[in-house]
C-alpha positions in Angstrom: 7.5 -10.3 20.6 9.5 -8.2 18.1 10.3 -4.5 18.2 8.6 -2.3 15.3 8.8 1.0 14.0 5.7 2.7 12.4 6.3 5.8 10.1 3.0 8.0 9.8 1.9 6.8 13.3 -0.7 9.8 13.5 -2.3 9.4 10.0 -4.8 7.4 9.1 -4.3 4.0 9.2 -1.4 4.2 11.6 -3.1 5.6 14.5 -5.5 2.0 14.1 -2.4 -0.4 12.9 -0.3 0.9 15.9 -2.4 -0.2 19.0 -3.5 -3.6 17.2 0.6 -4.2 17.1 1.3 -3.0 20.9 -1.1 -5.9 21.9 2.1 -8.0 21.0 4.8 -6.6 20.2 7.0 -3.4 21.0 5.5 -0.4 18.9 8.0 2.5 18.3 6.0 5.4 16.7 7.4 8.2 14.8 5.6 11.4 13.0 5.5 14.9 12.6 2.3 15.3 15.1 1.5 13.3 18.1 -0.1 10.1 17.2 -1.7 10.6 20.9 -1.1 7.0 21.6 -0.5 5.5 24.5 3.3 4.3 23.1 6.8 5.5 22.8 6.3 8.3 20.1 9.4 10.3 18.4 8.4 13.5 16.8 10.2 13.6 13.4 10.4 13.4 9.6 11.8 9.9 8.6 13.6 11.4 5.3 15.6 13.0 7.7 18.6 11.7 9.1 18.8 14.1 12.5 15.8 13.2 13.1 15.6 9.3 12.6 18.9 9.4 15.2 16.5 10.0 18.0 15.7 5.9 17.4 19.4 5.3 18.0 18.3 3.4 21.7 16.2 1.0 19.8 17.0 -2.6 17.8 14.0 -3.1 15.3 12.6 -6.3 13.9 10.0 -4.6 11.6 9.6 -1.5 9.9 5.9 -1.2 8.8 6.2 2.4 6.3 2.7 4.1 6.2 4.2 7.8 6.2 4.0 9.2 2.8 2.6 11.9 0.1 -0.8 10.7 -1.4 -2.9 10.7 -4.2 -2.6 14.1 -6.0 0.5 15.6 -4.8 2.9 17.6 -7.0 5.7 15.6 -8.6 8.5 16.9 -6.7 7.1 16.2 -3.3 6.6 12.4 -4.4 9.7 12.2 -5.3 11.4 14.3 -2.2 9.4 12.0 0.1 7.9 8.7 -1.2 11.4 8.3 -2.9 14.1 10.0 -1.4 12.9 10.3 2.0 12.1 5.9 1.8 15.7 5.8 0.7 16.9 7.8 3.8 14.4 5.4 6.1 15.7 2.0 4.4 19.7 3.3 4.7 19.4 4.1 8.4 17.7 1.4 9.4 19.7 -1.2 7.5 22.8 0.5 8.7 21.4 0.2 12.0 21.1 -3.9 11.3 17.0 -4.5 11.0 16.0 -7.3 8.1 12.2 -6.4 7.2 10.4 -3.7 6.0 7.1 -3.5 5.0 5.9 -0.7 2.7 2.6 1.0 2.0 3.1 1.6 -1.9 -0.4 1.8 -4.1 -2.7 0.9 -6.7 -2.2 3.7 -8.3 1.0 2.4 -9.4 0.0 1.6 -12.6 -1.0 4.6 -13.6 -4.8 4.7 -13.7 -4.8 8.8 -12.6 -5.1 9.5 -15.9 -8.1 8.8 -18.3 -5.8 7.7 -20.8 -4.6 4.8 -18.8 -5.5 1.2 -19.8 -4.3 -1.8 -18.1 -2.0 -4.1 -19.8 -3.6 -6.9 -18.8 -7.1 -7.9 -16.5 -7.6 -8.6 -13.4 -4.3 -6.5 -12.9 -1.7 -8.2 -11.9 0.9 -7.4 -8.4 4.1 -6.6 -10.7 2.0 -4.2 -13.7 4.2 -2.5 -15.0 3.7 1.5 -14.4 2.1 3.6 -16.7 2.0 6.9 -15.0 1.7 10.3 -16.2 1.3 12.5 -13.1 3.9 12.0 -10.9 2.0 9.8 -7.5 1.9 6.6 -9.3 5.5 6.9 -10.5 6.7 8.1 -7.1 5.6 5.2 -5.6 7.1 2.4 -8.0 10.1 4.3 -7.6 9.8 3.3 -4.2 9.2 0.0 -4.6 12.5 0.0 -7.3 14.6 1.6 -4.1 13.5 -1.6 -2.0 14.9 -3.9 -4.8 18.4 -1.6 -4.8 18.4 -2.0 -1.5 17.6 -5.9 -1.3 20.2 -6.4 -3.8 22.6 -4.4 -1.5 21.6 -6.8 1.1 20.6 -10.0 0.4 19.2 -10.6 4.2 16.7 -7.9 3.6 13.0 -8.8 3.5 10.5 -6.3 2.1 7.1 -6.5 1.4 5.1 -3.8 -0.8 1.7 -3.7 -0.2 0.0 -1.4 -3.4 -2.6 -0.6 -1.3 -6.6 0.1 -2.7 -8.3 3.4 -1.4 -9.2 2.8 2.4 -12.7 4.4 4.2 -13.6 4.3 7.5 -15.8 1.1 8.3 -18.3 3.4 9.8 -18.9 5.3 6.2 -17.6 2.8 3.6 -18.9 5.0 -0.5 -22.0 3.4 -1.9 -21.0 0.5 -4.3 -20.4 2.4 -7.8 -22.2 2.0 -10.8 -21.9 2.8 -14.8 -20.7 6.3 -14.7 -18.4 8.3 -17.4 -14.5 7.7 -16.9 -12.4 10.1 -14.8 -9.7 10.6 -13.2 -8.8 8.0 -10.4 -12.1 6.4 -11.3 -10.1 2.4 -10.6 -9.6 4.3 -7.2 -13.3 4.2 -7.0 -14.4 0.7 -7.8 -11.6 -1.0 -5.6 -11.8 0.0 -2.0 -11.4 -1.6 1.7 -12.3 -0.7 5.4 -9.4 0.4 7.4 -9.6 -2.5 9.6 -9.1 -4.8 6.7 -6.0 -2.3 5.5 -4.8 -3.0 9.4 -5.2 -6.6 9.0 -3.2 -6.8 5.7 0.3 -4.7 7.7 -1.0 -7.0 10.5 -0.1 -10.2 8.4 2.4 -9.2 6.4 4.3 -7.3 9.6 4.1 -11.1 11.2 5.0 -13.0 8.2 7.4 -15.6 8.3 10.9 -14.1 7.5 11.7 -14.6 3.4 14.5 -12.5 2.1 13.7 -10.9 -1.0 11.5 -8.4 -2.6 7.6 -9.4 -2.7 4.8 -7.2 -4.7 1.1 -7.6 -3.6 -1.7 -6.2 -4.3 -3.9 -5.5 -1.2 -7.3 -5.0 -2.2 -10.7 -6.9 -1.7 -11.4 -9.8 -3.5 -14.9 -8.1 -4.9 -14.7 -4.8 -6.7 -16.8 -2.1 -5.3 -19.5 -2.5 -7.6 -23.3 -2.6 -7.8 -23.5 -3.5 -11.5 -21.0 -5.6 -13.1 -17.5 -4.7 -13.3 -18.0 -5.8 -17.0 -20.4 -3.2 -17.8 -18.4 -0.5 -16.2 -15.3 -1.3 -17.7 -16.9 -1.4 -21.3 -18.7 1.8 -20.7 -15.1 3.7 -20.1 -13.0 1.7 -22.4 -14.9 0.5 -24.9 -13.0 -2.2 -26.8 -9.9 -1.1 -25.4 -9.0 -3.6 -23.0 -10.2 -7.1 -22.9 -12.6 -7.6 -20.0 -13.9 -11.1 -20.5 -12.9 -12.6 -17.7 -15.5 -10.7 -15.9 -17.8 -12.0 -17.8 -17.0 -15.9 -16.9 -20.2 -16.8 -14.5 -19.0 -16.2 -10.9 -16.3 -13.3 -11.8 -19.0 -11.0 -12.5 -17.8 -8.9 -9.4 -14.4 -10.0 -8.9 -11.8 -7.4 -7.8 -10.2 -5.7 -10.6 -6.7 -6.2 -9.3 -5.6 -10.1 -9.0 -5.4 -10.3 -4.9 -4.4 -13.8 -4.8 -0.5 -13.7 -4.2 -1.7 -11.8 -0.9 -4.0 -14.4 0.0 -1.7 -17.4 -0.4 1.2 -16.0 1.3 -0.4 -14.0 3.5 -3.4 -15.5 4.2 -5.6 -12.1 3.9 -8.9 -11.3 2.3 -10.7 -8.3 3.0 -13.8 -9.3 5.0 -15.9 -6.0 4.5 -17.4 -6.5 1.1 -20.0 -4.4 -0.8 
């Protein structure tokens, strides 16, 4: 049994990954609202210093980091909080001597906000590079840069980024998508998981073997969200663009659009709830 902190405890996967944890281990949650768990909660910001001191009693194991700005916020707040204030989180609690962090980064990493994205290569790989032009995307890979200046501060330091797909309740999972005109967000759209399956992913990845270092993975379903062939969708908003051939190979018709299988060997994850 190790001790773990959870940022973003009340939100929206938290309030599910926090309870699955307390079944064996020692849950610490902190959050500006009540997660109204039945755990040890601290009401607080975690870019803030005064406030992450009210975890001064604790030693931590783990750091799981859900709390964040999302999809659509204004540049400056990604920056104030998904960088600066995961830089505050990783100082204090590397001061305070804990080893592993893992870290809810995104898909939308590379970029694919924007209609004028298009993806260096297909299925996208864990490490693309970013290509974004409105500020969420960037904010995050800036995270996962301050992980890697902080590894290289500490070589004992473990992190895991998880660029996490869009997450739905199980109980009202999007019908699968089909040829439609390009928009914003619209990779957002075809590459989706159940929350349980987002749990299970921190679940693994919170309990994975110790390995210092810094590891990228994309944590998506191994099927896009698709009910006509990823192919075909691709094609219809890219045109020649992009090579999408390999989802044309007989049995890839389907396949996730992001390459998910560094999480599965290392972490031994695949989403179960598939369209």
């Amino acid at each position: 049994m190790g001790t773990i902190l959870i940022t973003g405890a009340s939100g929206f996967i938290g309030k599910a990954l926090a309870p699955t944890l307390a079944k064996q281990h020692h849950v610490i949650c902190i959050s500006r609202k009540d997660p109204d768990l039945d755990l040890p909660y601290v009401r607080g910001n975690f870019s803030a210093f005064e406030d992450l001191r009210q975890l001064d009693r604790y030693d931590f194991d783990v750091v799981v980091h859900l709390a964040a700005v999302t999809g659509g916020c204004l540049e400056r707040d990604g920056i104030l909080v998904n960088v600066e204030g995961t830089r505050c989180l990783m100082r204090y609690m590397i001061d305070r001597g804990c080893k592993k962090f893992v870290m809810a980064s995104s898909i939308a990493v590379v970029g694919f906000q924007s209609c004028k994205f298009r993806p260096l290569r297909l299925p996208i790989p864990d490490e693309h590079p970013c290509l974004d032009r409105h500020g969420y995307g960037m904010s995050k890979y800036l995270m996962e840069e301050t992980t890697k200046y902080y590894q290289r501060q500490n070589e004992d330091v473990d992190v895991i980024n998880l660029r996490l797909s869009s997450i739905a309740p199980d109980e009202r999972m999007p019908l699968p998508a089909k040829v439609c005109p390009l928009q914003e967000w619209s990779l957002g759209r075809i590459t989706v998981m159940a929350r349980s399956d987002a749990v299970q992913a921190f679940k693994l990845a919170a309990e994975a073997p110790y390995m210092p270092g810094v590891r990228i993975m994309n944590a998506a379903g191994p099927k896009a969200w698709v009910a006509d062939p990823v192919a075909e969708i691709l094609r219809n908003w890219w045109k020649d663009d992009v090579d999408v051939s390999y989802f044309e190979q007989p049995g890839h018709e389907y396949d996730s659009v992001y390459d998910v299988s560094r999480i599965k060997e290392e972490l031994n994850f695949t989403a179960k709830r598939l369209p």
